[in-house]
C-alpha positions in Angstrom: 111.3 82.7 114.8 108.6 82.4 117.3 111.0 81.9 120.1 112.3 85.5 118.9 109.2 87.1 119.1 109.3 88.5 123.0 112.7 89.8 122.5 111.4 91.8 119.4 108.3 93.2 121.4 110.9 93.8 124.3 113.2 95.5 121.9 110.8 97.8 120.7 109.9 98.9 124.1 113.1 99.9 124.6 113.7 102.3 121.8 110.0 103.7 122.7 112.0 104.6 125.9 115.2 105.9 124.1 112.5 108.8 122.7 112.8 107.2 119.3 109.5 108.2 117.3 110.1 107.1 113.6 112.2 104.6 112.0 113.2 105.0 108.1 114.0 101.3 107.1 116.8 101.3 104.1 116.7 98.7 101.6 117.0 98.7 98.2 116.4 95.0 98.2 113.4 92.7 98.2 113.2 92.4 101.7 112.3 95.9 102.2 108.9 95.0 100.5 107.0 92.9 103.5 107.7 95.8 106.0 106.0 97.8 104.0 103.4 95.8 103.2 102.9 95.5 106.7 102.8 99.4 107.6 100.1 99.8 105.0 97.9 97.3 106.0 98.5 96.9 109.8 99.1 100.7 110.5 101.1 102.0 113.2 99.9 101.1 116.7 99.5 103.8 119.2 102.9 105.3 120.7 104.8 102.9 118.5 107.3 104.6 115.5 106.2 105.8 112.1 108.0 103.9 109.5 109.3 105.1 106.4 110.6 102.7 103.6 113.3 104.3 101.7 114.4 102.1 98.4 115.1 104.5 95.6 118.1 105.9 95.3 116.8 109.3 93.6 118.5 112.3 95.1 115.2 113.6 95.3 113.9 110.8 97.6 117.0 111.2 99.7 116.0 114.6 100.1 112.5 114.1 101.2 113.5 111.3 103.7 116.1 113.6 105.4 114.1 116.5 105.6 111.1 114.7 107.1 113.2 113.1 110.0 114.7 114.1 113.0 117.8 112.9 113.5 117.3 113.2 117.3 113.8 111.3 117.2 115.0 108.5 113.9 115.7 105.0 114.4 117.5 103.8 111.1 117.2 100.1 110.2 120.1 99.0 107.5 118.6 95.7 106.0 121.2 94.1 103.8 121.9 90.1 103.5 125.1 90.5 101.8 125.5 93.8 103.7 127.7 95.1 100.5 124.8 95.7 98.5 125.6 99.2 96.9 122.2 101.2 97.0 122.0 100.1 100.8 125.8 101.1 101.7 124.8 104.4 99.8 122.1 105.3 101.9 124.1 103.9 105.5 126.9 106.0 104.6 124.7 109.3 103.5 122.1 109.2 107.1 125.1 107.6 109.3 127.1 111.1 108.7 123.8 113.6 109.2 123.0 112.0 112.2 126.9 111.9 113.4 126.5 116.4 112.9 124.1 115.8 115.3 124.7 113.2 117.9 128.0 112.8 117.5 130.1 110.0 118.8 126.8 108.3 120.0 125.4 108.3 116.3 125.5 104.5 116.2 122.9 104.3 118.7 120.5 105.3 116.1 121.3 102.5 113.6 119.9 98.9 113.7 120.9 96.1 111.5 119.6 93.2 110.0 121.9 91.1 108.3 123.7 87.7 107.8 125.7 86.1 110.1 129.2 87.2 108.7 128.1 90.1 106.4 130.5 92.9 105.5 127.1 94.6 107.0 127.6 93.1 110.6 131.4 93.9 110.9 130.7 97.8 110.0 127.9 97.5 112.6 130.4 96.4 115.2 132.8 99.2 114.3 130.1 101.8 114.4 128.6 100.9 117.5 124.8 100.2 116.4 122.1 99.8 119.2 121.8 96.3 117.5 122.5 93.6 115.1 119.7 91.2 113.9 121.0 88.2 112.4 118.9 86.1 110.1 118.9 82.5 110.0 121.1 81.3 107.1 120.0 80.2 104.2 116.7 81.8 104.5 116.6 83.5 100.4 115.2 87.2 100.4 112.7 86.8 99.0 110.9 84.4 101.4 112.4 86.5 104.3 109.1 88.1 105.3 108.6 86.3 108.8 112.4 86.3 109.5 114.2 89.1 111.2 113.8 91.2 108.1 110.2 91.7 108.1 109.7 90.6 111.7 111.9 93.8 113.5 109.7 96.5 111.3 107.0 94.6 112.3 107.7 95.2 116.3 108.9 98.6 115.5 104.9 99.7 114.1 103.1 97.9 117.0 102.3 94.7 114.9 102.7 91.7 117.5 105.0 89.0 115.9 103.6 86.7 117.6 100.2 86.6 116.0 102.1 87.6 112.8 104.1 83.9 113.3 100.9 81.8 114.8 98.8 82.8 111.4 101.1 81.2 109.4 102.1 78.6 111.9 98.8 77.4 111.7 99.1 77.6 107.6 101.9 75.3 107.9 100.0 72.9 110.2 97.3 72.3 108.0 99.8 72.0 104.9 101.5 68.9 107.1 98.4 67.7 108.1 96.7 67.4 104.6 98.2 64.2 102.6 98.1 66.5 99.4 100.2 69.1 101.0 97.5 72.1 102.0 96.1 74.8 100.5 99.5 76.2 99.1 100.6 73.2 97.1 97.0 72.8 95.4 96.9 76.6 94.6 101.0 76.8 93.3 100.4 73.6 91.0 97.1 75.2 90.0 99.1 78.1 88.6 101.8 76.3 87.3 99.5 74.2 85.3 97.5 76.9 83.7 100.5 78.4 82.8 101.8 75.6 81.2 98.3 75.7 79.1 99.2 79.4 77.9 97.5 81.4 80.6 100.8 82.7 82.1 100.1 86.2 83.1 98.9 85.6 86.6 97.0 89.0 87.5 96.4 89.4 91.0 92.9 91.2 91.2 93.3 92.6 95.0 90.3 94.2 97.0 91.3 97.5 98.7 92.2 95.4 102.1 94.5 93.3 100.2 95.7 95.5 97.4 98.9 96.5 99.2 100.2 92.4 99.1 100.7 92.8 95.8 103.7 94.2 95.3 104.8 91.6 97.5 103.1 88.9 95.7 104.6 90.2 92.5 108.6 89.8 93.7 108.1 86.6 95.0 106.1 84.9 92.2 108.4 87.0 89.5 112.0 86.5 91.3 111.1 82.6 91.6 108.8 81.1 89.1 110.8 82.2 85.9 113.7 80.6 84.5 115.3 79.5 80.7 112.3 80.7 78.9 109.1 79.4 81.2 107.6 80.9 83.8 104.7 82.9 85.2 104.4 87.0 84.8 102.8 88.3 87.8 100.3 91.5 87.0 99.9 93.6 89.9 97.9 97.0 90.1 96.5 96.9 86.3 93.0 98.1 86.1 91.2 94.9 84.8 88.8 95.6 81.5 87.2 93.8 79.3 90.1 93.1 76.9 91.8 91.7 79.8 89.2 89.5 81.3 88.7 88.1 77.0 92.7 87.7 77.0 93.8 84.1 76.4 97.0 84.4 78.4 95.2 85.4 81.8 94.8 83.9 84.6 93.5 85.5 87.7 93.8 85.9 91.4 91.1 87.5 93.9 90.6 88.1 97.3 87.6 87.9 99.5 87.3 91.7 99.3 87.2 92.3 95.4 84.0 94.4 94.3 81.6 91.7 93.7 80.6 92.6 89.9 84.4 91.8 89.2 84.8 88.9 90.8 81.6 87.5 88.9 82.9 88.8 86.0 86.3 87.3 86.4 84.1 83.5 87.6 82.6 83.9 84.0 86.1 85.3 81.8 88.1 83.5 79.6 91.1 82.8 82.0 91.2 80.4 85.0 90.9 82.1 88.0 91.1 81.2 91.9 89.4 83.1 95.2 91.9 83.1 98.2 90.0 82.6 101.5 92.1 84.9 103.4 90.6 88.0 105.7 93.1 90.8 105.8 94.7 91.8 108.2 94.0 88.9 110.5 95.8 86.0 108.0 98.2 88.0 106.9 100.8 85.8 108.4 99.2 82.8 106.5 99.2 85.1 103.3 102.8 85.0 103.6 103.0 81.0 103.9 100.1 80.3 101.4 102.1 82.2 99.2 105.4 81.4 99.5 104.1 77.4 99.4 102.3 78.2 96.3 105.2 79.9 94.7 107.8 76.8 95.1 105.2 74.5 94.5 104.8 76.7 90.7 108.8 76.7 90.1 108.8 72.9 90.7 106.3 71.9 88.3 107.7 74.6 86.2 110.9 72.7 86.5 112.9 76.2 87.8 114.7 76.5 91.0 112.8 79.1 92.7 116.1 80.1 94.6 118.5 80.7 91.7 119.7 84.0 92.5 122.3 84.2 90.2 120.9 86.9 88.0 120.0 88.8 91.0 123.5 88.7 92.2 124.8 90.8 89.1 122.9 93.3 89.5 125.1 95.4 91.9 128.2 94.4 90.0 127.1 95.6 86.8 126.0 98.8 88.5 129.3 99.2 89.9 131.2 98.7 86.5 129.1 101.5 84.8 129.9 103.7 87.7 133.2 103.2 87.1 133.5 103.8 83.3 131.6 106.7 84.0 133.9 108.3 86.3 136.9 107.1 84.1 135.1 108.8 81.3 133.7 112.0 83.4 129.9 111.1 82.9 127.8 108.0 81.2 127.9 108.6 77.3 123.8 109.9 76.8 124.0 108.5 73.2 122.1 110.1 70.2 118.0 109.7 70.5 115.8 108.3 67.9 113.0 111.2 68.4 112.6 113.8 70.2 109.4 115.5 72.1 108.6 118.3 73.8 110.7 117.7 77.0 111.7 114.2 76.0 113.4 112.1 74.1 113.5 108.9 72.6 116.3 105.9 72.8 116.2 102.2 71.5 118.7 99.2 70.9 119.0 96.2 69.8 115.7 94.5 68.4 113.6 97.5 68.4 115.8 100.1 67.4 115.0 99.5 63.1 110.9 99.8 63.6 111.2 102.4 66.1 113.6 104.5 63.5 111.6 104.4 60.4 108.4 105.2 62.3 110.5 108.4 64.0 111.5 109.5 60.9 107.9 110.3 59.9 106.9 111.9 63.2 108.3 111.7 67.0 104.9 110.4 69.1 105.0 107.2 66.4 108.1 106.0 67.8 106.2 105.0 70.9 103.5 104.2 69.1 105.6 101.2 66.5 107.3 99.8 69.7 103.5 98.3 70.8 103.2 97.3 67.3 105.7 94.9 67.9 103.8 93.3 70.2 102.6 89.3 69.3 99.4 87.6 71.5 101.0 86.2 74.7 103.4 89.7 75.2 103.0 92.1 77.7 104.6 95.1 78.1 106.9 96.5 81.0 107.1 100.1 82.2 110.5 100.3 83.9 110.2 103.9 85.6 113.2 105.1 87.0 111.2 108.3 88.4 110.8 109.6 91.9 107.5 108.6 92.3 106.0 111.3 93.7 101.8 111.2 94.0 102.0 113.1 91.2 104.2 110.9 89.0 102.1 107.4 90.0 99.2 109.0 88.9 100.8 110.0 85.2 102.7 107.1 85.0 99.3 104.7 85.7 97.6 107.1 82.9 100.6 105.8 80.8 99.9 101.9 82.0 96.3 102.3 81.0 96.9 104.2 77.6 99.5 101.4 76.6 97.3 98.5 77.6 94.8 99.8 75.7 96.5 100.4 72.4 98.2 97.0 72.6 95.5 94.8 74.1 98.5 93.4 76.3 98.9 92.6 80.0 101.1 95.3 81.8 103.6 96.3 84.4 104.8 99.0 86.4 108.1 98.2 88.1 109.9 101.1 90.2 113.6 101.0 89.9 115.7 100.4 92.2 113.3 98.7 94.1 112.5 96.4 91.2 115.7 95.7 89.8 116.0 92.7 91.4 113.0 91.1 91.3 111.1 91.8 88.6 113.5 93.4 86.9 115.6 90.2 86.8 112.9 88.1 85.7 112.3 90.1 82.5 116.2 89.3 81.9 115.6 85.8 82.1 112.0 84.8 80.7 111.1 83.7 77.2 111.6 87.4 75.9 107.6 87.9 75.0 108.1 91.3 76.8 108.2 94.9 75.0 110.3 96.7 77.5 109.8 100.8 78.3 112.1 102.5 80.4 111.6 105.8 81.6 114.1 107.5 83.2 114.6 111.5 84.0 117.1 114.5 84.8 117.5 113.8 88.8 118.2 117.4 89.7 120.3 118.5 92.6 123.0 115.9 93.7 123.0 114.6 97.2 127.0 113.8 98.0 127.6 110.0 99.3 130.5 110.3 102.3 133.4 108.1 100.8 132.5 108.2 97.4 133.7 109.9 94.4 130.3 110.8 93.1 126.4 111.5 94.3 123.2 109.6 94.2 122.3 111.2 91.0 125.4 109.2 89.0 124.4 105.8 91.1 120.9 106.1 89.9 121.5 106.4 86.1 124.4 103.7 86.3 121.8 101.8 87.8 119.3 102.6 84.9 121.7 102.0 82.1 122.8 98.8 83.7 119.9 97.6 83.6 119.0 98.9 79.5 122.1 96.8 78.6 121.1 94.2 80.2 118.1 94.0 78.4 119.4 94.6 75.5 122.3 92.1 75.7 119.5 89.5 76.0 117.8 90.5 72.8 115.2 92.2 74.9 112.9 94.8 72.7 113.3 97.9 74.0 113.2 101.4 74.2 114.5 104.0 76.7 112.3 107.4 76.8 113.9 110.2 78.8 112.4 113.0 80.5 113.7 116.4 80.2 111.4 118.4 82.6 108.9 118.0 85.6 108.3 114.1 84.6 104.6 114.3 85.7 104.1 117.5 83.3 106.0 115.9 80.3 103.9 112.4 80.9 100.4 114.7 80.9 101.6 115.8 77.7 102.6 113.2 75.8 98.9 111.5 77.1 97.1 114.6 75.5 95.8 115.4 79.3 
């Protein structure tokens, strides 16, 4: 890619000069995560274009994007490997015809791609008459994509010089080939793999504020490839790290030069292993990616996992797409009849669950929630699978929720955001050992926004989407439990917290 990295700068240049001031990148996949890592913690450059990440397929979020953009002034990047990826084609085929109402036959000049060579993705690009096609090397998976095409044009796009993005982690790789025992990378990804073979398998990455953004990065690489037949690391990003967590047997722990220093003794002194990365942001982050991505294969193979097995991944859209289907054949998805209900919510659970949950709602609605964490064992954690728009407001309830559920359980925890989770971490929990307790909160979406072509909105994708992924779980004798919002989500959270 560093012979690319000119042409990107150059490219960027010229759609500075085309009056182009933003660029909204849409990806519902796990490449979309890297350029965003990179916006938050490189910031847009002077003159260069304001990028917006959309990958949530909320009708609400479709809103918001389109109403913040001009389509006179928006450059739209369509990143897709397969380029048939349903939430993506959504989103191309909803933006492509408000910006045709405005620039009419010359639309296409406001749509990039980035794609695989021979994607259903490039041909449409063709036919539409995009400013340009990126192709990606082959082979390259999506989740290591970040120094590729896929992270590498937002990069250009914000300001952030590829070049100095590729020499970082050239210069990673150089000292890898250089050191007989492979480098920094290998020593750190057996490290991991090793404790987690000992029992501390819930690798929590305890960020400083300059690195906290790489997490969410961090946490679909390590989740997507290190987990397979019933083994495998779960990454914690984002969770506030107490004392319970820092005692936990199953921890094992991750820092970065700028973590507040009490912590970092504190996490020197816990009961878990735990590791300091020495890597300044943003000046390595290039090397970040490497270390990283070195460390993460280097887990998977003493693991024993292919850390490109992408199979599960793969079924995500098709499963989608067969719920859509049923529903349309049926007129709507069946809603089913909840265990409990709230004030402004309800309560749903299948499978494993569904017994303990019952005879605790039978004596009063909260306990329902509450008899779900009881079935957590030592080594679970617990996953919040929000399908929410995550508005400021939201985060903040639904990080309220985190906190109160770690707490009660003494469990490590996650926050996944679907769709942009559902095939990373979302995956993983499909295939791992099944010490998860899984909540999914999900919510009336509100107005429709229409997709061009199709025979229903973003509203129906969204809770096919959601209810694919519930049977999944479920199908894999997941424990789980579905809680649905009825009103504002923010305000029902706030309630059900007490706050």
């Amino acid at each position: 890619m560093r012979g690319e990295a000119a042409g990107l700068r150059a490219f960027a240049d010229e759609v500075r000069a085309a009056c182009f001031t933003h660029a909204v990148l849409l990806d519902a996949d796990r490449t979309g995560l890297a350029p965003g890592v990179m916006r938050r913690m490189l910031g847009v450059a002077a003159g260069f274009l304001e990028l917006t990440v959309l990958d949530d397929t909320s009708p609400a979020a479709v809103r918001t994007v389109t109403a913040a953009q001009d389509p006179r002034r928006t450059l739209f990047l369509v990143a897709s490997k397969s380029g048939d990826t349903i939430e993506v084609a959504a989103f191309e085929r909803h933006f492509f015809e408000w910006v045709r109402a405005t620039r009419g036959e010359d639309a296409g000049s406001a749509f990039i791609a980035v794609t695989d060579p021979g994607s259903a993705l490039a041909r449409r690009a063709g036919e539409r008459g995009y400013r340009r096609v990126f192709l990606d090397p082959p082979g390259v998976d999506g989740r290591y994509a970040a120094l590729s095409f896929f992270g590498l044009v937002p990069a250009a796009l914000i300001g952030a010089d590829p070049a100095e993005l590729l020499a970082s982690a050239a210069r990673e790789l150089d000292e890898a080939r250089r050191d007989p025992a492979g480098g920094a990378g290998v020593a750190f990804g057996a490290a991991v793999a090793e404790a987690a073979l000992a029992g501390h398998d819930k690798l929590t990455l305890a960020f400083g504020p300059r690195w906290a953004p790489f997490g969410a990065w961090v946490e679909q690489l390590v989740a997507g490839s290190a987990g397979r037949d019933g083994r495998g690391i779960v990454p914690v990003d984002g969770e506030a790290i107490g004392p319970a967590a820092l005692a936990a047997a199953d921890r094992a722990f991750v820092a970065t030069p700028d973590l507040d220093r009490e912590l970092g003794h504190r996490l020197a002194h816990g009961a878990g292993p735990a590791w300091l990365l020495d890597l300044e942001a943003p000046r390595d982050l290039g090397a970040a990616f490497a270390r990283w991505e070195i460390a993460t294969v280097t887990a998977a193979a003493v693991l024993g996992v292919d850390p490109f097995d992408e199979r599960d991944e793969a079924a995500a859209g098709p499963a989608t797409r067969a719920v859509v289907e049923r529903a349309l054949a049926a007129g709507d998805l069946p809603a089913g009849e909840p265990l409990a209900r709230g004030d402004g919510w309800s309560l749903f659970a299948a499978g494993r669950a569904e017994a303990a949950l019952r005879v605790a709602a039978a004596r009063e609605p909260r306990a329902a929630l509450a008899a779900l964490l009881a079935l957590g064992r030592p080594g679970d954690h617990v996953a919040l699978r929000a399908w929410l728009h995550a508005t400021p407001a939201v985060e903040s309830a639904l990080q309220r929720l985190r906190a109160r559920v770690g707490a009660r359980s003494g469990l490590a925890t996650t926050l996944g955001h679907g769709p942009r989770s559902l095939r990373t971490t979302g995956q993983s929990h499909q295939r791992e050992a099944g010490d998860g307790l899984f909540l999914q909160v999900t919510a009336d979406a509100g107005p429709d926004v229409a997709i061009p072509g199709a025979r229903h909105g973003f509203a129906l994708l969204r809770r096919a989407q959601a209810a694919a992924e519930y049977a999944a779980l479920v199908g894999r004798g997941r424990r789980v439990a579905r809680l649905h919002l009825e009103d504002d989500p923010a305000t029902v959270l706030d309630r059900l917290l007490g706050t």
